[in-house]
C-alpha positions in Angstrom: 0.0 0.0 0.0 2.9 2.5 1.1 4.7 1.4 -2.2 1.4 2.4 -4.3 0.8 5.6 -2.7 4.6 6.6 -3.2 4.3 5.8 -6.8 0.9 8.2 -7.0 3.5 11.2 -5.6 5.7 10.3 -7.8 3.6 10.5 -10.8 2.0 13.8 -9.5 5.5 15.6 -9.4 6.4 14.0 -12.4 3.2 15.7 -14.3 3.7 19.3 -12.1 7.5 19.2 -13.3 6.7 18.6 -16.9 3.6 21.5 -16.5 6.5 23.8 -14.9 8.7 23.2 -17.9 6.2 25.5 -20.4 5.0 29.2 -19.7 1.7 29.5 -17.7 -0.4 32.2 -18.8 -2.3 33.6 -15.8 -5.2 32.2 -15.0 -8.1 33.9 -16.6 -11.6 33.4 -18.0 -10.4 31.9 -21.6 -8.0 29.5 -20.0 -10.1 28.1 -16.9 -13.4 26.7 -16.2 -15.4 24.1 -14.2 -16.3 20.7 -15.3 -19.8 19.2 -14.2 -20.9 15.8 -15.3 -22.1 12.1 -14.3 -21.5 9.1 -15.3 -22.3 5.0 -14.4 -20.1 2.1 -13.8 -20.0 -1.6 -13.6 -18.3 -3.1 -10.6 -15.2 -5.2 -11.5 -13.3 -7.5 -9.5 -14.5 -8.5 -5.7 -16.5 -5.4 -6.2 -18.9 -7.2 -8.4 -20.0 -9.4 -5.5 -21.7 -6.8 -3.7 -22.7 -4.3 -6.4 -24.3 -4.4 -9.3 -24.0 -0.6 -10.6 -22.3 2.6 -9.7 -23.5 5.7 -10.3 -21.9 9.3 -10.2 -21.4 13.2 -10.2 -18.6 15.0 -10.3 -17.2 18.3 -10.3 -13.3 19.7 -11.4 -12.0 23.0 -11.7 -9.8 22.8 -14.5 -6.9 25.6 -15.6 -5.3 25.1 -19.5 -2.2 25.7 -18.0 -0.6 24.9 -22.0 -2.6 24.5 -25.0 -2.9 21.1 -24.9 -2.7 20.3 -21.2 -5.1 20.8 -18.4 -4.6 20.3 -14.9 -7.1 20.6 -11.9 -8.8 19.8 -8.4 -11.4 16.9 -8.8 -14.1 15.5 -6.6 -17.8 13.9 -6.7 -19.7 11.3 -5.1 -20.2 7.8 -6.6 -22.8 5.7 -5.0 -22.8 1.9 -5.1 -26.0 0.1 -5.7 -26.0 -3.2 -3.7 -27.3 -7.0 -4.3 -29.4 -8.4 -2.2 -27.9 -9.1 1.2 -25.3 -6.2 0.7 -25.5 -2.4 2.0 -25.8 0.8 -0.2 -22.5 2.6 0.0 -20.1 5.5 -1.5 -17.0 6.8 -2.7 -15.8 10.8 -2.0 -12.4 11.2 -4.1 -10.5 14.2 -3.5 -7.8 14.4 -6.1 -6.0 16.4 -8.6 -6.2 15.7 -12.6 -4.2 16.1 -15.8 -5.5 15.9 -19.3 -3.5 15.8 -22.1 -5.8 17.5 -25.3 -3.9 16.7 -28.9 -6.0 19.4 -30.4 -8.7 22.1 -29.5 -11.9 19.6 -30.5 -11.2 15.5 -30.7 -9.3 13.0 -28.3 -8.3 13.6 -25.1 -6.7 11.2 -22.5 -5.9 11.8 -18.7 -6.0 10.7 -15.3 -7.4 11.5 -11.4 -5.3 10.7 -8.7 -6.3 11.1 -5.1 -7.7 9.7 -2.0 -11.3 8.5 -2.0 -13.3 8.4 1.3 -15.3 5.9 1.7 -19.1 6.2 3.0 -22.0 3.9 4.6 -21.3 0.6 5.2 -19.1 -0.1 7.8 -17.2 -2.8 5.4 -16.3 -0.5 3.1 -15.7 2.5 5.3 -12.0 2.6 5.0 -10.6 5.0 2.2 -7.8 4.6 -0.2 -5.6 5.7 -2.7 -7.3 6.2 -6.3 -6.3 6.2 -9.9 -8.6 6.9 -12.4 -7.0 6.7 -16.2 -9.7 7.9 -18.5 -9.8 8.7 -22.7 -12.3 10.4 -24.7 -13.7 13.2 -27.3 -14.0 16.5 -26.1 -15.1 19.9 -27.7 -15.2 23.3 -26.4 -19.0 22.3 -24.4 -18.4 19.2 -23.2 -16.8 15.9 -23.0 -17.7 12.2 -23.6 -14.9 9.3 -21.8 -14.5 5.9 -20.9 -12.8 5.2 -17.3 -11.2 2.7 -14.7 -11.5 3.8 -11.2 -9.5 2.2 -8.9 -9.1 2.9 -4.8 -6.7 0.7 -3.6 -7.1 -0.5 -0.4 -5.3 -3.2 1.9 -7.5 -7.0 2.0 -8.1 -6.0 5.8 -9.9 -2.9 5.0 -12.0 -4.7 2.9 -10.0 -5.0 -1.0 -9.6 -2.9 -3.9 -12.8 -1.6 -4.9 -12.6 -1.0 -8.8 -15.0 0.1 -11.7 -15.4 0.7 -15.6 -17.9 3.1 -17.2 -18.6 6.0 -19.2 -19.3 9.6 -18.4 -19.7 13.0 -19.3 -18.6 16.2 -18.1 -20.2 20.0 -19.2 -17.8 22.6 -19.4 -19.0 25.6 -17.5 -17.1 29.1 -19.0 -16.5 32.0 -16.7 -16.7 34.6 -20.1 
């Protein structure tokens, strides 16, 4: 677990040194914004035992800090519908974000890295690290991508708890 979380700092100041390496305009209405979208998974792994769907909303502040790369603050709230004999739970992640854009309408890819909190069922109560690699098609409204969300968490607080789905984000402008 230690060796996964140093590997998420690593990869964060990895991404924040190769941001630093360009110029960073300051941040104004053309070049920042806030992302606001859902999206539903299906549980994957030992996940799948106890849940049949997830579902989600999310929120990230996002800065162009380059033309082609954006970097932000992410979180949401992903609730985890149960089967029968299981409890309703769900997931808080509090991360940062990086999106690589190739051009100003098309494919995108990215990742959210973080800590998600864990709510509800006493099982499942114990947060842990998350990665959440995602690709898609954006334009200047709104985006459309395919994810993995995984929080990694030790077999004595209850396992990994991992997801795929698809989602999709509205850019709100500030201008």
């Amino acid at each position: 677990m230690k060796a996964r979380f140093f590997a998420v700092i690593i990869a964060m100041a990895i991404t924040a040194g190769a941001s630093a390496q360009q110029t960073v305009e300051d941040i104004n209405p053309r070049n920042s914004w806030i992302k606001a979208g859902i999206n539903v998974g299906l549980p994957i792994g030992t996940l799948a035992d106890q849940s049949s769907v997830a579902l989600g909303a999310e929120v990230k502040g996002q800065l162009m800090s380059t033309p082609n790369w954006g970097l932000g603050l992410t979180t949401g709230y992903t609730h985890f519908l149960p089967k029968e004999g299981y409890e309703h739970f769900g997931s808080i992640p509090a991360g940062v974000f990086a999106r690589y854009y190739p051009t100003s309408q098309g494919f995108f890819a990215g990742t959210d890295v973080g800590y998600s909190f864990q709510t509800g069922s006493g099982s499942n109560a114990n947060g842990g690290v998350y990665v959440r690699p995602q690709v898609g098609y954006h334009n200047r409204l709104w985006n459309i991508f395919g994810f993995y969300n995984g929080v990694f968490r030790g077999e004595s607080n209850g396992g990994h708890l991992q997801h795929v789905g698809i989602g999709t984000t509205f850019n709100i402008m500030f201008n």
